[in-house]
FITI-377381 format. One line per 10 residues: number of its first residue (from 1); their letters; for each residue z, y, x of C-alpha. Coordinates in Angstrom, 3 decimals. Example, Ala and Ser with C-alpha at 12.3 -4.5 7.8 and 13.67 -1.06 7.14 Angstrom:
# residues 2
1 = AS = 7.800:-4.500:12.300  7.140:-1.060:13.670;
END
This chain:
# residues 323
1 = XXXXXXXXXX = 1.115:-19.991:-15.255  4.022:-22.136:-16.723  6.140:-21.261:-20.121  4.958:-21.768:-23.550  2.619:-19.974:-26.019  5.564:-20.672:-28.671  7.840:-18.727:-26.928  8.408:-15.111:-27.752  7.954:-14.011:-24.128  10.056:-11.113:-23.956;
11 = XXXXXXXXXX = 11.459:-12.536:-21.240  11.212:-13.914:-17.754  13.486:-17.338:-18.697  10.824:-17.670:-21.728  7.652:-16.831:-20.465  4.384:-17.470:-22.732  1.979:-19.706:-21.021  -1.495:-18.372:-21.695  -2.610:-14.872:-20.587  -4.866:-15.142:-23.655;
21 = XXXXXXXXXX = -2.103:-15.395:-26.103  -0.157:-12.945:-24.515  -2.688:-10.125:-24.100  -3.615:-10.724:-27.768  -0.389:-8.509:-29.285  -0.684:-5.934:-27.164  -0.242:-2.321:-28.726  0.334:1.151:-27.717  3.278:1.326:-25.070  3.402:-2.632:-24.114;
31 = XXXXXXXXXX = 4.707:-3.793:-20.590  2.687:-6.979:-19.983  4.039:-9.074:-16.842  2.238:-11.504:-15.254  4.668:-14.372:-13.436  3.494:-15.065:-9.994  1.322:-17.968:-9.526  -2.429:-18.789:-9.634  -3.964:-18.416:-13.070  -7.240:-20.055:-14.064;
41 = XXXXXXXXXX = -8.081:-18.410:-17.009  -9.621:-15.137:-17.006  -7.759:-12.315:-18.155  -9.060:-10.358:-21.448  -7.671:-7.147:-22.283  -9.181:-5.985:-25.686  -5.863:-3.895:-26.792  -6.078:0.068:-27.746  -3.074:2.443:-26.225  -2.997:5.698:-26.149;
51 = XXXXXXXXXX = -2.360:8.856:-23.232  1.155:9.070:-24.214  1.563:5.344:-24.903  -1.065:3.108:-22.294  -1.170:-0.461:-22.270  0.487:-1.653:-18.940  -0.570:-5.560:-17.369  1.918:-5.269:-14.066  2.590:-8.332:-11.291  6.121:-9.295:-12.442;
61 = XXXXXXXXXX = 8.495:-8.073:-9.124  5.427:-7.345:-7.093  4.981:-10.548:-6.254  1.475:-12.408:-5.954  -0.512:-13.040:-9.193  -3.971:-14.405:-8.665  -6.619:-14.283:-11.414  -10.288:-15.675:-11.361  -11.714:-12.676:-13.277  -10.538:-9.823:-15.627;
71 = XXXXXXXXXX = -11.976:-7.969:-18.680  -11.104:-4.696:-20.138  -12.834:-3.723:-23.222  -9.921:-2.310:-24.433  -8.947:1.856:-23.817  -5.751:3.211:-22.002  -4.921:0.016:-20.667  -3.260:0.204:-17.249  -3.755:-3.049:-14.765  -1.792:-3.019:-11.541;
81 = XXXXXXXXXX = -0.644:-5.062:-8.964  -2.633:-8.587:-9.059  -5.195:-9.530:-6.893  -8.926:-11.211:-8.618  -10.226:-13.845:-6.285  -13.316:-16.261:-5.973  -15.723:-15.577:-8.997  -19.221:-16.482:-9.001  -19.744:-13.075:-11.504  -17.566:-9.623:-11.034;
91 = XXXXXXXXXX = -13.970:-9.877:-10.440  -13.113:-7.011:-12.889  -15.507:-5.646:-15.262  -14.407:-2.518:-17.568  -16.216:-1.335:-20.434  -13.645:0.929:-22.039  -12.280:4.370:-22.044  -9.785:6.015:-20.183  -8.753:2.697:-17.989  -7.188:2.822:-15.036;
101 = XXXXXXXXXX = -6.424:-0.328:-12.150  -4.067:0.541:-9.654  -2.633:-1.054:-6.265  -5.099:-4.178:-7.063  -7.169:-6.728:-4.765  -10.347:-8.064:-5.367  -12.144:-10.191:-3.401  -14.554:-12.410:-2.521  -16.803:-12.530:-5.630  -20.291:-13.209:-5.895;
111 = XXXXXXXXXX = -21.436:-9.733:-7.683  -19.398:-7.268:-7.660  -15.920:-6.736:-7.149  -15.396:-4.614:-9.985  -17.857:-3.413:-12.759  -17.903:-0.573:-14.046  -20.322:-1.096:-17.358  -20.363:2.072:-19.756  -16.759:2.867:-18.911  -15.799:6.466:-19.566;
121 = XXXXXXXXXX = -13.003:8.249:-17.603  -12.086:5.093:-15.182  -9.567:5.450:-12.501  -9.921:2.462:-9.327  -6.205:4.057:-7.443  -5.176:2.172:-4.168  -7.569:-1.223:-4.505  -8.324:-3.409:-1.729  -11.773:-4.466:-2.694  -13.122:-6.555:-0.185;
131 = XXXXXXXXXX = -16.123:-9.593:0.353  -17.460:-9.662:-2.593  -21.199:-8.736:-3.352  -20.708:-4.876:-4.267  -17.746:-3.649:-3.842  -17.481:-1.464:-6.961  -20.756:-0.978:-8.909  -21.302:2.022:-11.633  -23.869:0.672:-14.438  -25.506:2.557:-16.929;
141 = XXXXXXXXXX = -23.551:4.587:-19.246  -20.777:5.257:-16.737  -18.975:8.565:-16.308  -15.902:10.712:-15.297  -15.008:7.928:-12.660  -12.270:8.242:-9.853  -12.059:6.569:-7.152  -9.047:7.115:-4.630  -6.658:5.454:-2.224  -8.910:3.008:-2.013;
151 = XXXXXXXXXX = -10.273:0.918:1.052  -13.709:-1.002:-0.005  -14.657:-3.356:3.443  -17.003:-6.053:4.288  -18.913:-6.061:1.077  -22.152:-7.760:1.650  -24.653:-5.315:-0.018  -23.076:-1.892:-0.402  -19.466:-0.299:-1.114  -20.576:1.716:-4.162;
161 = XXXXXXXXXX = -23.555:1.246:-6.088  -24.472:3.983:-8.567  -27.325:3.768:-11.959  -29.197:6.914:-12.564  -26.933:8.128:-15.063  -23.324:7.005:-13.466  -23.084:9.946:-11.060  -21.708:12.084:-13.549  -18.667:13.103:-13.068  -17.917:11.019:-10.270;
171 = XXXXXXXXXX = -14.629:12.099:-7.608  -14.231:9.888:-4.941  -11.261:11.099:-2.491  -8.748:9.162:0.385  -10.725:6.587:0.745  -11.764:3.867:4.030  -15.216:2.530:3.950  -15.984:-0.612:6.095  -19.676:-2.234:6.275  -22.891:-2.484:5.880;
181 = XXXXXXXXXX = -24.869:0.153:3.269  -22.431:3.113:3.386  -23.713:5.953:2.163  -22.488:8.527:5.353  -23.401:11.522:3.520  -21.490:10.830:0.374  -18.588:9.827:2.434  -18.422:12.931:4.277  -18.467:14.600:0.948  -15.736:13.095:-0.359;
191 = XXXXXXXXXX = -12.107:14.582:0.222  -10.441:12.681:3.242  -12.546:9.473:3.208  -13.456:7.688:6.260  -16.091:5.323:7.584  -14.488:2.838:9.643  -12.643:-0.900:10.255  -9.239:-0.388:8.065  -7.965:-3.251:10.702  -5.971:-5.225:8.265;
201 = XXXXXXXXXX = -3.313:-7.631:9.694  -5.448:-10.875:9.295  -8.484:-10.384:6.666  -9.234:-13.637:7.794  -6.056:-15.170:6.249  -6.295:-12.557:3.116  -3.647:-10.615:4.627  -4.669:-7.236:3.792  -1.503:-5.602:4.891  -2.556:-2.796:7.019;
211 = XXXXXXXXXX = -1.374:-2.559:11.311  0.232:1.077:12.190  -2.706:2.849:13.696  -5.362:1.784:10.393  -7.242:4.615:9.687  -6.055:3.658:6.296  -2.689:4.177:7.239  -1.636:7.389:6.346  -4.915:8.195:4.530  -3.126:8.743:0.472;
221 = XXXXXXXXXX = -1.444:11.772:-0.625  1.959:12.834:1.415  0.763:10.033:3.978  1.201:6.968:1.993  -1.736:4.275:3.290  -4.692:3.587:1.256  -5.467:0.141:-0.633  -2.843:-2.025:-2.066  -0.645:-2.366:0.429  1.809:-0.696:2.704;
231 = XXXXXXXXXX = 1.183:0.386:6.608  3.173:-1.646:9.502  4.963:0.646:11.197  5.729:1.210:14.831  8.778:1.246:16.782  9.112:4.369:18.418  8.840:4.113:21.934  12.044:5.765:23.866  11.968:6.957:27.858  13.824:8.351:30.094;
241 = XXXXXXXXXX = 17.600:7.491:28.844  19.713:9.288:31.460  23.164:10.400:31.274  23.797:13.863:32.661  26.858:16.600:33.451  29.464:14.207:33.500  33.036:15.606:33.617  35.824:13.876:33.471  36.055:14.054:29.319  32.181:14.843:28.170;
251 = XXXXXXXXXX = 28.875:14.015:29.605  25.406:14.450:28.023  22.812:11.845:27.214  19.136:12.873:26.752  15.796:10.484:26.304  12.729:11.285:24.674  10.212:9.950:22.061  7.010:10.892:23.778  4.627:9.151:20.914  6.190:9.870:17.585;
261 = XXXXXXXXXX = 8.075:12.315:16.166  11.660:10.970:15.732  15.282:11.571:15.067  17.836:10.030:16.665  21.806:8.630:17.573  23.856:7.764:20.640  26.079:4.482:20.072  28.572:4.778:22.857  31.998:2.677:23.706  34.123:2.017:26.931;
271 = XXXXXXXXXX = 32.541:-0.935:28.891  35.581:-3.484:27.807  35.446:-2.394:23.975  34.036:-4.308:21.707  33.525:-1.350:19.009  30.617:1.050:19.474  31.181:4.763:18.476  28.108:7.043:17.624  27.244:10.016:17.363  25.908:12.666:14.497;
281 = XXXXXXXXXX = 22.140:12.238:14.124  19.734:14.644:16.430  17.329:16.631:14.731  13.295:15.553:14.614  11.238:15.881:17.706  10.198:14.530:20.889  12.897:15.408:23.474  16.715:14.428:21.945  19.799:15.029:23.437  23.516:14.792:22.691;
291 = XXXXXXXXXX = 26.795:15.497:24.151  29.849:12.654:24.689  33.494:14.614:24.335  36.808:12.936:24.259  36.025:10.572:26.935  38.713:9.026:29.631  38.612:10.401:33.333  37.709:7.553:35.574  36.617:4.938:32.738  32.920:2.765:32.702;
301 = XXXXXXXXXX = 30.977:3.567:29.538  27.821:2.357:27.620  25.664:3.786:26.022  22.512:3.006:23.717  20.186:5.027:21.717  18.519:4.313:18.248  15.690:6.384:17.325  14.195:5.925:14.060  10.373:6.842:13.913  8.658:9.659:11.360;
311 = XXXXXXXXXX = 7.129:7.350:9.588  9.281:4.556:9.713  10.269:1.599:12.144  13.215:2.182:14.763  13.972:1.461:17.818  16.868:0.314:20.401  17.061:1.672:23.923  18.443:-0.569:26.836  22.326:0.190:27.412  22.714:2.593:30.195;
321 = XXX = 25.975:2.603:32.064  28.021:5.476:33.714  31.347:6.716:34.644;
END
């Protein structure tokens, strides 16, 4: 939201100020970024790209970029990674061809969170598109949409509203539906959707970030969450640490990861050393164990085992003594 409309903007030190005189030299093959902040001007996209050359409006780093409203009348133009808050009409309204917005929020809008008005070919990939009045609505002239990764919740009249004519070739896959108006049967139809609460961190601080056991979680393609953001994960939980067949120069230590799949080390040292050793890594399962060699007759040791979860987050054991 701060820089310059004189400046040339092909950097982040020299940033243009207006999204309007930024998005108006757009060609085939631009890289738009958008500077984090909160924006008060809507964003129009009327540039032309092409399949081998798409128009690209990213969040510059990932970080948060907040617009009231966004318009794409332009074709192969690829929007990703800003959230569309607070409008009294639509939050994003495409009327173009061959369009795609990706890893998006929009929320909180009086109609509908994005429109969908004569578009051709439109792709809506891993949105959160939550509160608003619809969440996405297909108008007249609409067709060839996809909709996937998605999670639509807690919009007030329906998740997906069709016209007579905008059910042609629609493919809805991977997505979570939370609210009122779901249409059961057409979410059973779909590919891997679901009907249920995606339990986001705290919706009711717009943190959309999804807790470990969402059904949203591991919902996308080679278990990547649905919506815009990633999955918390869980800290695998370890049991039974024990130390067993101790000799006076090896011993084995064995534990298990009875919830998740995991893999696994042994960090062991002598009780007055101040350096841990570990181990090799233990192969994926549920039970783990690992044999100690080169140890000192008649000396204390510690040991402590990390396990590092499937699907991420790790875990620490307590330190278990023995001699």
């Amino acid at each position: 939201p701060t820089g310059a409309d004189e400046n040339a903007g092909t950097t982040d030190r020299e940033p243009m100020a207006t999204a309007a005189k930024a998005t108006s030299t757009l060609k085939a093959g631009d890289t738009l970024y958008l500077m984090p902040g909160v924006y008060a001007e809507p964003l129009i996209i009327t540039g032309v790209g092409t399949e081998a050359q798409p128009i690209r409006i990213r969040a510059h780093g990932k970080e948060t970029v907040t617009l009231p409203s966004a318009h794409v009348t332009g074709s192969w133009v690829e929007l990703e990674g800003v959230t569309v808050a607070g409008g009294k009409e639509s939050g994003i309204v495409v009327t173009g061809q061959n369009n795609t917005l990706r890893s998006c929020v929009i929320r909180d809008h009086a109609r509908a969170g994005i429109e969908l008005s004569g578009a051709v070919t439109a792709s809506v990939l891993s949105c959160t598109i939550v509160r608003n009045g619809t969440g996405i609505s297909l108008e007249k002239g609409t067709r060839g949409t996809v909709v996937r990764d998605c999670i639509l919740a807690a919009n007030t009249t329906r998740a997906l509203a069709f016209a007579d004519d905008s059910r042609q070739g629609y493919l809805g896959s991977n997505n979570n539906y939370w609210g009122d108006g779901l249409d059961k049967a057409r979410i059973e139809s779909e590919r891997r959707s679901v009907a249920g609460d995606p339990r986001f961190t705290s919706a009711a601080k717009n943190d959309f970030r999804l807790v470990w056991d969402s059904p949203a979680s591991h919902l996308g393609p080679f278990g990547r969450p649905a919506g815009a953001f990633p999955a918390a994960t869980r800290k695998p939980d370890i049991e039974d640490v024990s130390v067993n067949g101790i000799s006076a120069t090896a011993a084995s230590v064995t534990w298990r990861t009875p919830r998740d799949d995991s893999t696994g080390i042994v960090n062991w040292r002598g009780k007055g050393d101040k350096t841990w050793r570990k181990t090799a890594g233990s192969p994926q399962g549920t039970v783990h164990g690992f044999g100690l060699k080169g140890l000192l007759p008649s000396t204390d040791y510690l040991v402590q085992v990390r396990a590092d979860g499937r699907r991420g987050g790790w875990a620490l054991s307590e330190i278990v003594s023995f001699k």
